[in-house]
Structures are given as structure tokens and as C-alpha cells.
Backbone as CSV, one residue per row, in Angstrom:
resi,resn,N_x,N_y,N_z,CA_x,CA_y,CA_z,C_x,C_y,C_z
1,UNK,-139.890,-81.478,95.730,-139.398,-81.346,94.368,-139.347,-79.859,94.009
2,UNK,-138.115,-79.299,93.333,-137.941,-78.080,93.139,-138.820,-77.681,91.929
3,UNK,-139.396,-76.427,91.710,-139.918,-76.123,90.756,-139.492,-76.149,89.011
4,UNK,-138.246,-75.962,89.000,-137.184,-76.764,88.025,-137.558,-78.128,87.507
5,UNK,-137.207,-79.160,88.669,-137.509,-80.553,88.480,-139.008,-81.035,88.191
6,UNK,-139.896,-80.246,88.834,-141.383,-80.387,88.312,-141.398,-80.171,87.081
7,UNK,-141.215,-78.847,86.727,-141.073,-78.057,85.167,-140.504,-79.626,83.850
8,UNK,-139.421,-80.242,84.543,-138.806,-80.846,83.557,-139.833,-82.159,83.915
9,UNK,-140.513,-82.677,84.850,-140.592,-83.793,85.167,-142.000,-83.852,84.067
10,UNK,-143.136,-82.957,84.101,-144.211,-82.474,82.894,-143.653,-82.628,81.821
11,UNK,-142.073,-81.677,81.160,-142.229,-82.533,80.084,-141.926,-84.200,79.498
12,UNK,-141.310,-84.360,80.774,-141.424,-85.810,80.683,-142.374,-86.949,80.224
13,UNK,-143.523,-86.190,80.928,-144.723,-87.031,80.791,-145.142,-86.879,79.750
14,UNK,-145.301,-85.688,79.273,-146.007,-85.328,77.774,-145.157,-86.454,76.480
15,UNK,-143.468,-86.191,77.089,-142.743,-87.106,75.909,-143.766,-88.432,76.292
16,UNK,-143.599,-89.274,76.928,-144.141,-90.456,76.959,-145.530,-90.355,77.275
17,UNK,-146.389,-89.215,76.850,-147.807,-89.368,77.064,-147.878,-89.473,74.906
18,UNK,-146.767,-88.633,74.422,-146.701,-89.416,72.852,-146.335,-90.655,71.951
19,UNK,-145.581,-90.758,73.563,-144.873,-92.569,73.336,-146.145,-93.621,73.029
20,UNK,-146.817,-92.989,74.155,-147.799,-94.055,74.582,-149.259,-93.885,73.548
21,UNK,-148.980,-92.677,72.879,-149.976,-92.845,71.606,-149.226,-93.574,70.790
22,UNK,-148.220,-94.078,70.363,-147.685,-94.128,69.372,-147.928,-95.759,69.566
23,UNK,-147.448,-96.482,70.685,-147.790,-97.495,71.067,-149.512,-97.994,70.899
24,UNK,-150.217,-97.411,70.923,-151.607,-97.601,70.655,-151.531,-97.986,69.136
25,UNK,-151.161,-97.052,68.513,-151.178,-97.126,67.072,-150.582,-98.677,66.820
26,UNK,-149.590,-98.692,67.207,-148.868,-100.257,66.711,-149.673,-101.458,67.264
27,UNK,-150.179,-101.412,68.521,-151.336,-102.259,68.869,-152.286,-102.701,68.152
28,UNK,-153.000,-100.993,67.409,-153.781,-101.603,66.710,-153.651,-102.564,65.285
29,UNK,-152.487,-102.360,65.321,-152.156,-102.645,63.786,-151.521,-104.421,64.226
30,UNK,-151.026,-104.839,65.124,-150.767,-106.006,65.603,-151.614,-106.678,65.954
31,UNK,-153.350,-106.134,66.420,-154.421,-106.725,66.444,-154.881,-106.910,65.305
32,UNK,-155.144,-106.532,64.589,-155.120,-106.909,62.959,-154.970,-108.077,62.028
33,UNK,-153.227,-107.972,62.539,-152.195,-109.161,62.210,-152.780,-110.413,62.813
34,UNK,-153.265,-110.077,64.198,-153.678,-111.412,64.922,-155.133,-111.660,64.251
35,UNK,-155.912,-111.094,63.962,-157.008,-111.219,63.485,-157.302,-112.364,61.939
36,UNK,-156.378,-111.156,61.497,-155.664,-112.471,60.246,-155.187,-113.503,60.542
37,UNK,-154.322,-114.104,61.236,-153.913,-115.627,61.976,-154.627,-116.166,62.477
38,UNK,-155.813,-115.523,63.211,-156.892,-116.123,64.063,-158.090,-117.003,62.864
39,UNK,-157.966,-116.362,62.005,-158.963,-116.312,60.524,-158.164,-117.738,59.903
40,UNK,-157.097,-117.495,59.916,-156.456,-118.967,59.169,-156.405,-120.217,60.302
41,UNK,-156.653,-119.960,61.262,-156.768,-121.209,62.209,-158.261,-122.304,62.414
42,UNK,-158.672,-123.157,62.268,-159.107,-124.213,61.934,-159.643,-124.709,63.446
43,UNK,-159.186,-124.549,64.606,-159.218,-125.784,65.455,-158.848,-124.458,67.173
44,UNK,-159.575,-124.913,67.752,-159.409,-124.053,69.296,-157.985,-124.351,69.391
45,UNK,-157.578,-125.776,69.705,-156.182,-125.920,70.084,-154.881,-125.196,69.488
46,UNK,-155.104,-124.342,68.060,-153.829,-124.362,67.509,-153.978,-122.922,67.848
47,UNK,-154.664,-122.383,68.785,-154.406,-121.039,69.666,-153.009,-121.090,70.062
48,UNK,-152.390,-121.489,70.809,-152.136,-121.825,71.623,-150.536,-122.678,70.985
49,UNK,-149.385,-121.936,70.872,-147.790,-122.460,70.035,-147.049,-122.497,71.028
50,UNK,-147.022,-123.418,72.104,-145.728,-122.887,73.230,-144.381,-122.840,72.517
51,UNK,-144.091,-123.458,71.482,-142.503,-123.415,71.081,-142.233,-122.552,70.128
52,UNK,-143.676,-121.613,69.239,-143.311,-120.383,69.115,-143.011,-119.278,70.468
53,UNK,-143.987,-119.664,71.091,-143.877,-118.279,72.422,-142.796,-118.326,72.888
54,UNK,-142.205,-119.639,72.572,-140.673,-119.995,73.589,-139.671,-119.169,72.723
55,UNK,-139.751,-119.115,71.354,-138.913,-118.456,70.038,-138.764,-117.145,70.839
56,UNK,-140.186,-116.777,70.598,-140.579,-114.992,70.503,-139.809,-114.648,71.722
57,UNK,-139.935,-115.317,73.006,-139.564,-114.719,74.270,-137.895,-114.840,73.869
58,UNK,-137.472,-115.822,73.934,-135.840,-115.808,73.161,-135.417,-115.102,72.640
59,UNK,-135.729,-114.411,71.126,-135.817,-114.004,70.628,-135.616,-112.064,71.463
60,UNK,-137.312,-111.876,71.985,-136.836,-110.558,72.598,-136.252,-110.286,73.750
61,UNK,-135.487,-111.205,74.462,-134.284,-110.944,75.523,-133.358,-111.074,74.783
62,UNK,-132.773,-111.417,73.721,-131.340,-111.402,73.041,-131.343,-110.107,72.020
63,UNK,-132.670,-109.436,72.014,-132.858,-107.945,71.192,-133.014,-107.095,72.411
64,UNK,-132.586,-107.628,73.988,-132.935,-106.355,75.014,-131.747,-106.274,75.393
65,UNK,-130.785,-107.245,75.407,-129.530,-107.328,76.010,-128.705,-106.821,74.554
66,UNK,-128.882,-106.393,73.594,-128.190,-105.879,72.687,-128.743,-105.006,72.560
67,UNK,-129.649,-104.225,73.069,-129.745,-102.720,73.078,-130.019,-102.451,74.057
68,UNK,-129.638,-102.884,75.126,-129.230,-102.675,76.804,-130.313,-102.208,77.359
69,UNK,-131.214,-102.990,76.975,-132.968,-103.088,77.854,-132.774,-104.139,78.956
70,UNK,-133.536,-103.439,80.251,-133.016,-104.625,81.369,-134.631,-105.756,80.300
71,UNK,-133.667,-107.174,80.283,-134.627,-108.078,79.846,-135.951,-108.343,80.409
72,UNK,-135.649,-108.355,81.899,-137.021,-108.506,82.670,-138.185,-107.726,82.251
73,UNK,-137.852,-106.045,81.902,-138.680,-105.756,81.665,-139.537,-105.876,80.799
74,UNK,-138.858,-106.163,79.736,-139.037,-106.609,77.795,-139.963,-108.043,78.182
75,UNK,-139.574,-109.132,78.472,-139.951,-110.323,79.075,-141.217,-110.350,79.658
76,UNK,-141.608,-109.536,80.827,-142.906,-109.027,81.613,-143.906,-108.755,80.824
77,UNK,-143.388,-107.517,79.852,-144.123,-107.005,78.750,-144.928,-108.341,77.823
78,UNK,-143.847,-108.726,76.934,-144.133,-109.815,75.893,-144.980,-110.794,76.431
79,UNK,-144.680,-111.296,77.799,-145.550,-112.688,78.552,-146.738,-111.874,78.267
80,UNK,-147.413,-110.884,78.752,-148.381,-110.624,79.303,-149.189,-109.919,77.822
81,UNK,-148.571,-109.627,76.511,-149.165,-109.120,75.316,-149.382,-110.075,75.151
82,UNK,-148.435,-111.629,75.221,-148.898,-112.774,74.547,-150.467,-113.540,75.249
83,UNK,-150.712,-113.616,76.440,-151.473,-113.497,77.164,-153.176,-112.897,76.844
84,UNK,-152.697,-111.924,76.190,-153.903,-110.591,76.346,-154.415,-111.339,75.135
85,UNK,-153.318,-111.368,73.737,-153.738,-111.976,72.439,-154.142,-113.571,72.586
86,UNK,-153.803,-113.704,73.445,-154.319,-115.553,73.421,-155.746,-115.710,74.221
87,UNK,-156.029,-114.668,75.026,-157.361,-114.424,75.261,-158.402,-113.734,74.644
88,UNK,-157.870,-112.929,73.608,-158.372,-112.128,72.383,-158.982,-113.762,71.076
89,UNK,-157.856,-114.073,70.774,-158.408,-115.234,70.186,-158.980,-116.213,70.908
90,UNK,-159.198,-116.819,72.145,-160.141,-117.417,72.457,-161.386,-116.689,72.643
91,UNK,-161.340,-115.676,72.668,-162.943,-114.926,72.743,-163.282,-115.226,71.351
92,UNK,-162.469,-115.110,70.532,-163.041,-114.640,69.186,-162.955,-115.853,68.242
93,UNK,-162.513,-116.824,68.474,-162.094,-117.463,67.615,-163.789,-118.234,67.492
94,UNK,-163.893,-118.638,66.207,-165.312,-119.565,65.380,-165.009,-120.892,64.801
95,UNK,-165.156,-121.538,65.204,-165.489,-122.791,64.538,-165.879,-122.613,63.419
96,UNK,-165.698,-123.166,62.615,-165.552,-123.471,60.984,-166.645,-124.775,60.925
């Protein structure tokens, strides 16, 4: 790699080393959101919406293919946030 392409490839990283704060920030604020939903739920089972998740995933491949995101990647992403939060609320969730 030419010293040029290094030069530019650093600031690369730095751009998306701010991306990726910025993304933290919205995390936290979407853990939150879930926190609150987790709080209005009643029952272990209603963790757990496959025909919302089916919406949401719908939903963000028809917002990746209209702003020309390869879907897979968007898709990968979402499975695996939905995932993280559905194991977030089973840790956390209390019986009433």
C-alpha cells in the first residue's frame, strides 16, 4: 500500500471510528426504548413477536433497496440486534 493510500485509508477509519460512536449513542437510547416495552410486558412469552420481527425485517429490506443498501447486509444486522434485545429481555425480564 502506497503511502498516499495509507494516509487516506487512517482517515477512513477515524470517519467511521465517529460513525461508530454515534451508533453507540443510538444503542443506548434504543435500549431504553426496550426497557420501557420490557416494563409493560406481563408474561415471559410475549418476549418474543415473530410477526412483528417478520414486519421489522420487511420493512428494513424495502428501506435498503431504496437507498441502495445491499439488503443482506441491513438483514444480518437487524436479525442479530433483534437477537441481542430478545436476550437482553430474557435476562431481565420479572415476573409481576
Amino acid at each position: 500500500m502506497s503511502p498516499k493510500d495509507k494516509k487516506k485509508l487512517n482517515k477512513l477509519r477515524v470517519k467511521l471510528d465517529k460513525l461508530d460512536n454515534s451508533l453507540i449513542s443510538l444503542i443506548k437510547k434504543r435500549t431504553e426504548l426496550v426497557k420501557e416495552v420490557l416494563s409493560l410486558k406481563k408474561y415471559k412469552h410475549q418476549i418474543v413477536d415473530k410477526k412483528r420481527i417478520a414486519i421489522i425485517l420487511k420493512n428494513i429490506r424495502n428501506k435498503s433497496k431504496k437507498l441502495k443498501i445491499d439488503p443482506k447486509i441491513t438483514n444480518h444486522i437487524w436479525k442479530n440486534m433483534i437477537k441481542a434485545y430478545i436476550d437482553f429481555e430474557r435476562r431481565n425480564f420479572k415476573k409481576k
